[in-house]
C-alpha positions in Angstrom: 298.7 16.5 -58.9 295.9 18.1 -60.9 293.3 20.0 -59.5 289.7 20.2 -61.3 289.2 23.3 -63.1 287.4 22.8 -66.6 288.8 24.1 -70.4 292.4 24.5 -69.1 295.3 24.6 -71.3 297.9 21.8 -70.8 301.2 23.0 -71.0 304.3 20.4 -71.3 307.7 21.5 -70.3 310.4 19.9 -71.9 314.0 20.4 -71.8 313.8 21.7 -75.7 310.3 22.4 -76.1 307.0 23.9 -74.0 303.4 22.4 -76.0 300.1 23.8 -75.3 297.2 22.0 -75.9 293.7 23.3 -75.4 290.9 20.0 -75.9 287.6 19.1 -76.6 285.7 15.7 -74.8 283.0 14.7 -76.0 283.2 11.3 -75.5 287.1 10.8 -76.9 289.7 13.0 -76.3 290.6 15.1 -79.2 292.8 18.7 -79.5 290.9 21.5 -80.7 294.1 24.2 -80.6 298.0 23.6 -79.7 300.8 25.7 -80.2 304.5 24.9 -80.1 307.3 26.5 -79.8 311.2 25.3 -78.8 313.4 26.8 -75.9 317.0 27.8 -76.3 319.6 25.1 -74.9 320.0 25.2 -71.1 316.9 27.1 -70.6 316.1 23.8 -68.8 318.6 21.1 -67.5 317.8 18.3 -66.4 314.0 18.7 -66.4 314.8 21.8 -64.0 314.2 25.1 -65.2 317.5 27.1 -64.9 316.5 30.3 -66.7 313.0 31.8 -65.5 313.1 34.8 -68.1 314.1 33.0 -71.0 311.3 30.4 -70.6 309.0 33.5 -69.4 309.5 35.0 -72.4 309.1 32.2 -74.9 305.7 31.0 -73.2 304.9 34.9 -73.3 305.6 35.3 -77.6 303.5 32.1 -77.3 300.3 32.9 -75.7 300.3 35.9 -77.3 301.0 34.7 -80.8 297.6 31.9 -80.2 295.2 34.0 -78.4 292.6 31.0 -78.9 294.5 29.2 -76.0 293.3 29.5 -72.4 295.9 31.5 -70.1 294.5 29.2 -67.0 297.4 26.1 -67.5 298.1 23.2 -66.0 301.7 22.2 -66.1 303.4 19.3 -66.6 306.8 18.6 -65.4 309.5 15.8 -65.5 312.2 15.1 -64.1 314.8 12.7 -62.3 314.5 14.4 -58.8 310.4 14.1 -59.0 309.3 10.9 -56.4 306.1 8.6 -57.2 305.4 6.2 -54.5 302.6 3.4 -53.9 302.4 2.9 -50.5 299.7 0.9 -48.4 297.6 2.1 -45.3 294.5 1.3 -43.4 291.0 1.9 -44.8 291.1 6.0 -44.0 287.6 7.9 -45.1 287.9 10.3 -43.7 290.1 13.1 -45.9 292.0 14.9 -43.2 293.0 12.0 -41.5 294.4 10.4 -44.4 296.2 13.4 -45.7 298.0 12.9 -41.9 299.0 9.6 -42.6 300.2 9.7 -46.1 302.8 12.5 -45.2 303.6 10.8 -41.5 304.1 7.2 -44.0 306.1 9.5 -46.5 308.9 10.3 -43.9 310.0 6.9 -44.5 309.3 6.8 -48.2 310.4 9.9 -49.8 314.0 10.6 -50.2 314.0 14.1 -49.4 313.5 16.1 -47.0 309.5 16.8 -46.5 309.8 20.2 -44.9 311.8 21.8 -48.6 309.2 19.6 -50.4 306.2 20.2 -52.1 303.8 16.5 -51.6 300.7 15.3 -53.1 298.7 12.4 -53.1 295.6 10.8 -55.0 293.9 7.7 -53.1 293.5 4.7 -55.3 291.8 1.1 -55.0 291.6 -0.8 -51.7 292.9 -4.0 -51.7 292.4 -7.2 -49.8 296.0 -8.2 -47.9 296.5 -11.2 -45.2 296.6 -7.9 -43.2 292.7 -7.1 -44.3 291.7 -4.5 -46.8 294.5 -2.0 -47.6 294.3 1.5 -48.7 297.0 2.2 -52.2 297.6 5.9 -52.2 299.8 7.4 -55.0 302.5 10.0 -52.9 304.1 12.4 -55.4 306.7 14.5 -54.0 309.2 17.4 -55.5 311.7 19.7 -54.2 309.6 23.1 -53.7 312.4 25.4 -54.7 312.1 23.6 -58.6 308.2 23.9 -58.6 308.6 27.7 -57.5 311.0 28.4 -60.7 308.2 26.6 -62.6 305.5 29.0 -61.5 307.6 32.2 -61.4 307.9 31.5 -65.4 305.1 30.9 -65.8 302.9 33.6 -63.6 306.1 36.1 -65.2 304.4 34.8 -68.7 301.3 36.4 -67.9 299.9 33.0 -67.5 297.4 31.6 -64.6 299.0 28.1 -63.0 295.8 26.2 -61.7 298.2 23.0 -60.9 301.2 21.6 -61.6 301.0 17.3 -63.0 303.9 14.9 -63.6 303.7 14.4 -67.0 303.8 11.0 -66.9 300.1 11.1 -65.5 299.2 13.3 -68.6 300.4 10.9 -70.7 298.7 7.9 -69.3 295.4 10.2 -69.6 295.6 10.8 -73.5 297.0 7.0 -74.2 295.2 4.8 -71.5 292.5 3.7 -74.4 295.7 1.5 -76.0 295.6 -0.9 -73.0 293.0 -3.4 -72.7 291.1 -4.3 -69.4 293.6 -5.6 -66.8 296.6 -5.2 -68.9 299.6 -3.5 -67.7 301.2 -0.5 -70.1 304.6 1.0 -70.5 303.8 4.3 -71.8 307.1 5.7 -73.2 307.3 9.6 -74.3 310.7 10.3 -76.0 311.3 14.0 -76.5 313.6 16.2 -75.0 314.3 13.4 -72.6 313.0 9.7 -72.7 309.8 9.7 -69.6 308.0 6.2 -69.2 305.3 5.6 -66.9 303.9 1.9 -66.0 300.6 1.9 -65.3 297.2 -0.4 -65.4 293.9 1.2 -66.4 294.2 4.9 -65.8 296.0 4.3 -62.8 299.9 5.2 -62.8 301.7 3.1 -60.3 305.7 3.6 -61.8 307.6 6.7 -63.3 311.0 7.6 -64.5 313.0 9.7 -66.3 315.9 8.5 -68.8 318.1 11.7 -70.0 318.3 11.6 -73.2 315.9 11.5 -75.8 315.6 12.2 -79.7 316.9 15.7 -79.3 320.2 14.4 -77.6 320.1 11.9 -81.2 319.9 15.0 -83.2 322.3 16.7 -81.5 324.7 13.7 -81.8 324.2 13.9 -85.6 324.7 17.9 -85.8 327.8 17.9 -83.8 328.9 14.8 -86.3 328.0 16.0 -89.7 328.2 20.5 -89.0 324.4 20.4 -89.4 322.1 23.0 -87.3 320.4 21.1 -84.8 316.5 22.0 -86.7 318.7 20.3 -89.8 319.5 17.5 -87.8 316.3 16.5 -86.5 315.1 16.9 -90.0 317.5 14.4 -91.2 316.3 11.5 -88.4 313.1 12.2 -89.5 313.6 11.7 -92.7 315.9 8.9 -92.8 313.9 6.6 -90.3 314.0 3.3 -89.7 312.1 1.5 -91.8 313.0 1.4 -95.6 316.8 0.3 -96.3 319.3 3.1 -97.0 320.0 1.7 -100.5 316.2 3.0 -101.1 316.5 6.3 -100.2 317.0 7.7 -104.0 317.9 11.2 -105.0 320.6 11.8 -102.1 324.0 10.5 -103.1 325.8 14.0 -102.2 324.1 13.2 -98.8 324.7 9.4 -98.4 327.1 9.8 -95.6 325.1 11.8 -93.7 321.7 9.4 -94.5 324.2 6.6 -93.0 325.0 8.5 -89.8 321.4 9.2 -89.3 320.6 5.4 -89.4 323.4 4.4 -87.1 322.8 7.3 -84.8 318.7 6.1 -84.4 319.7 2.4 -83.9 322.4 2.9 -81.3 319.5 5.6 -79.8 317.1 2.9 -79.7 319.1 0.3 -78.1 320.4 2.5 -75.6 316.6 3.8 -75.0 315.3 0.3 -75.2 317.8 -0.7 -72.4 316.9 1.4 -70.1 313.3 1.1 -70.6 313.5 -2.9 -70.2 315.8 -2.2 -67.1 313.0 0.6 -65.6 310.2 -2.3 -65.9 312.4 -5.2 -64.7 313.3 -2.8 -61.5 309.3 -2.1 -61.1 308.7 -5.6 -61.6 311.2 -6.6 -58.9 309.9 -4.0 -56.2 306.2 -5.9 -56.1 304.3 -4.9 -59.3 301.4 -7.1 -59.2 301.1 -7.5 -63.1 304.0 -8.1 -66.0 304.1 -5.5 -68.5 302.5 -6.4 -71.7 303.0 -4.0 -74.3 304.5 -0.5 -74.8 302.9 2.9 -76.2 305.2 5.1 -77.5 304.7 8.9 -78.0 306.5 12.2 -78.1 308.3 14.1 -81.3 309.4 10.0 -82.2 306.4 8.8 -83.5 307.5 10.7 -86.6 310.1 8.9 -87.3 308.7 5.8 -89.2 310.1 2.6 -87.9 310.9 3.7 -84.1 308.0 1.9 -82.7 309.1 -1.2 -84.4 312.4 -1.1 -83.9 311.9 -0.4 -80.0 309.4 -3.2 -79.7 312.1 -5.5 -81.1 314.8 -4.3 -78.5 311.7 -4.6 -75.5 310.6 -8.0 -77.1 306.7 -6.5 -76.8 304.6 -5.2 -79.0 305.0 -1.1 -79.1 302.1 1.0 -81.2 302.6 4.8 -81.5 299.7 6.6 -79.2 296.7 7.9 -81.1 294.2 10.8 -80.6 292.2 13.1 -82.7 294.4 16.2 -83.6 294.1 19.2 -86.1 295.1 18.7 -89.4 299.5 19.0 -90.0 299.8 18.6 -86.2 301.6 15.7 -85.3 299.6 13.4 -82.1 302.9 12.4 -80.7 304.2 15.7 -80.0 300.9 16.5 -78.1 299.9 13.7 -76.1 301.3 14.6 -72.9 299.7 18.3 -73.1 296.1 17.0 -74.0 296.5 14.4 -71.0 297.7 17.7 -69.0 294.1 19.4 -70.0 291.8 17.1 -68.1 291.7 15.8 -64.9 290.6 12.7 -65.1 291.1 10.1 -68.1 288.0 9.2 -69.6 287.0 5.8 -69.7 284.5 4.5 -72.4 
């Protein structure tokens, strides 16, 4: 989890992307400077990073290429192998001796073995229980051999890691102001791969990772029509969701590509809204205290008018694209999860 170190860059990871975000906060969160820039296929796989010079060297061109961005990064990471747990303990002030018990109660909670793991933990409310007040405490774990390939990139880049973040967490930090006092959020992020946190407030109780994401629909339609896959994406985009087909003028050499791009985004969004409504159900089923009550969706998606709509209809809740102040002919979606990786803390009006 994140440590606090002030004007950091966030730096999201994705499977065919890395964002930087630098951000200002006075009083709102907005982006001041972000850069972009996409990563070969199979430089990641998986959420894992499988090739430490190739990503090296794209974060590297990248730094170098926006000197305004602070080399002092936090990064954020996602992945199926990444654990979040709630669990309950006694009322524990003091620090040390909580830190014992979250990792002696995480022997029985994290699937992995703790000694080849890298564990963190953030205390959060206490509760009342029929056993008396209850500590929650939010146990992050990840295999330490894929956070060291993280940081060898990224140190290799020139770069200075002050902490590594789920990015789930970064994106409840930019978004949280979309949920309204007591209501319980599906944030949904669908990039590279499809990551969806629950959470209530500012605080993320639920995580998970669904492979496949917009790129996987845009590589579905270049592998279907013998487009390049920046063509591709460029076609989703374009197409949408929203307006029929019959009203997209001027393209009749093009139609059957402009059909395939439709049926490609709404079998994408059923499949994506499936596993999103069968993430919440499981959450729901292990205990969550709250039903989820509305969905905010962000990542390279947004773009593509009608996706919010269309996956609020398969979820049967409302979905509204996540907002925050960006730079002109940058797009908010894409850098959500990298402003949220740039402060610590969410602010809270």
């Amino acid at each position: 989890m994140a440590k606090r170190t002030p004007h950091l860059t966030g730096l999201e990871i994705d499977p065919s992307s890395v964002t930087a975000a630098a951000v200002g906060t006075d009083g709102a969160l907005s982006v001041t400077t972000a850069a972009y820039a996409p990563l070969e296929p199979g430089v990641i796989r998986d959420g894992e990073v499988q090739d430490v010079a190739g990503l090296a060297q794209v974060l590297r061109t990248l730094f170098a290429d926006h000197k305004d961005l602070d080399k002092r990064v936090r990064i954020g990471i996602a992945n199926q192998r990444i654990v979040l747990r709630v669990i309950e303990l006694p009322v524990i002030k003091d620090p040390k001796e909580l830190a014992t018990a979250v990792r002696f109660q995480a022997q029985d909670q994290i699937p992995m073995p703790l000694d080849s793991a890298v564990l963190d933990f953030r205390a959060l409310d206490i509760i009342d229980t029929d056993a008396g007040p209850r500590q929650r405490v939010a146990v992050v774990a990840a295999r330490r051999d894929m956070i060291d390939r993280v940081l060898s990139a990224v140190r290799d880049a020139g770069l200075k890691p002050e902490g590594i973040d789920l990015a789930a967490f970064g994106m409840v930090r930019a978004l949280h102001h979309h949920g309204k006092p007591g209501e319980t959020v599906v944030y949904v992020s669908v990039a590279g791969v499809t990551n969806l946190a629950v959470a209530q407030g500012t605080v993320c109780t639920f995580t998970r990772v669904i492979g496949g994401g917009l790129d996987a629909l845009a590589v579905e339609l270049a592998e279907r029509r013998g487009l390049t896959l920046e063509h591709a994406s460029g076609w989703l985009v374009h197409v949408g969701l929203e307006q029929p087909v019959e009203m997209l003028k001027g393209y009749a050499d093009d139609r059957d590509i402009i059909d395939d791009a439709r049926a490609i985004l709404m079998d994408g969004v059923r499949r994506i809204g499936g596993e999103v409504r069968n993430s919440v159900d499981f959450h729901q089923g292990s205990g969550a205290a709250a039903s989820v009550q509305r969905c905010v969706l962000t990542g390279p998606a947004v773009a593509v008018a009608g996706f919010a709509a269309a996956l609020g209809a398969e979820l049967n809740i409302p979905v509204e694209a996540g907002t925050m102040k960006v730079p002109p002919g940058l797009e908010a979606g894409r850098l959500a999860v990298a402003a949220g990786l740039a402060i610590e803390e969410a602010l809270v009006a």
